[in-house]
N, C-alpha and C positions, 0 to 999 in steps of 0.2 A: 172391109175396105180399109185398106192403111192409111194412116195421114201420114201426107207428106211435110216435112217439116220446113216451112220457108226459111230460107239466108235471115236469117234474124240478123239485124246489130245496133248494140245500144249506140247512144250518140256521140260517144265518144272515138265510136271506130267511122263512122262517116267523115268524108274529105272535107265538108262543107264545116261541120264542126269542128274542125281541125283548123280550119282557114280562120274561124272566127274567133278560137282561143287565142291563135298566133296571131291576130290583128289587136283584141283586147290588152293581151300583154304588150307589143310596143307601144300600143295607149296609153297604159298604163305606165311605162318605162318614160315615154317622152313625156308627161305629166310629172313624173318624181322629178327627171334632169331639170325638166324647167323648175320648178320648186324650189332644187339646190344652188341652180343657175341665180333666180333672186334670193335666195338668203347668202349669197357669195358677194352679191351687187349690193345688198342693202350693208354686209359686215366691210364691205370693200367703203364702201361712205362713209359712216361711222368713223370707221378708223383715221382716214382722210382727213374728215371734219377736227378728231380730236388733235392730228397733229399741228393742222393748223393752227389750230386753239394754242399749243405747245408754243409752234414757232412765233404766233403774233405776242407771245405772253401773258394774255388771259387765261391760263392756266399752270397752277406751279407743275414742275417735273416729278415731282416725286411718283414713283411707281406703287404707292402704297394706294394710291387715290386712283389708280387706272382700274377700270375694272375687263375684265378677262374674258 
């Protein structure tokens, strides 16, 4: 009697698994943007803060004392 050899396929060829690699990764994508969206927000304040600091005069100008 031959065996017949069923449609094997690993889970990487199934559509199912497919759908939910390309769902993990925009997860994954919209988790980093947001990330960089607040470390943009928080260097965007800082920055803000220290000019102010600048223009009110509570801080000398010198650029040796800014940090980077």
């Amino acid at each position: 009697m031959a065996h017949e050899q069923k449609n094997q396929t690993g889970p990487e060829d199934r559509p199912g698994s497919e759908r939910a690699d390309i769902a993990r990764r925009v997860a994954n994508f919209k988790a980093h943007q947001a990330k960089l969206q607040q470390e943009r927000d928080e260097y965007y304040k800082s920055v803000r803060a220290r000019i102010g600091r600048t223009l009110d005069g509570s801080q000398p100008t010198n650029v040796a004392n800014t940090p980077e």
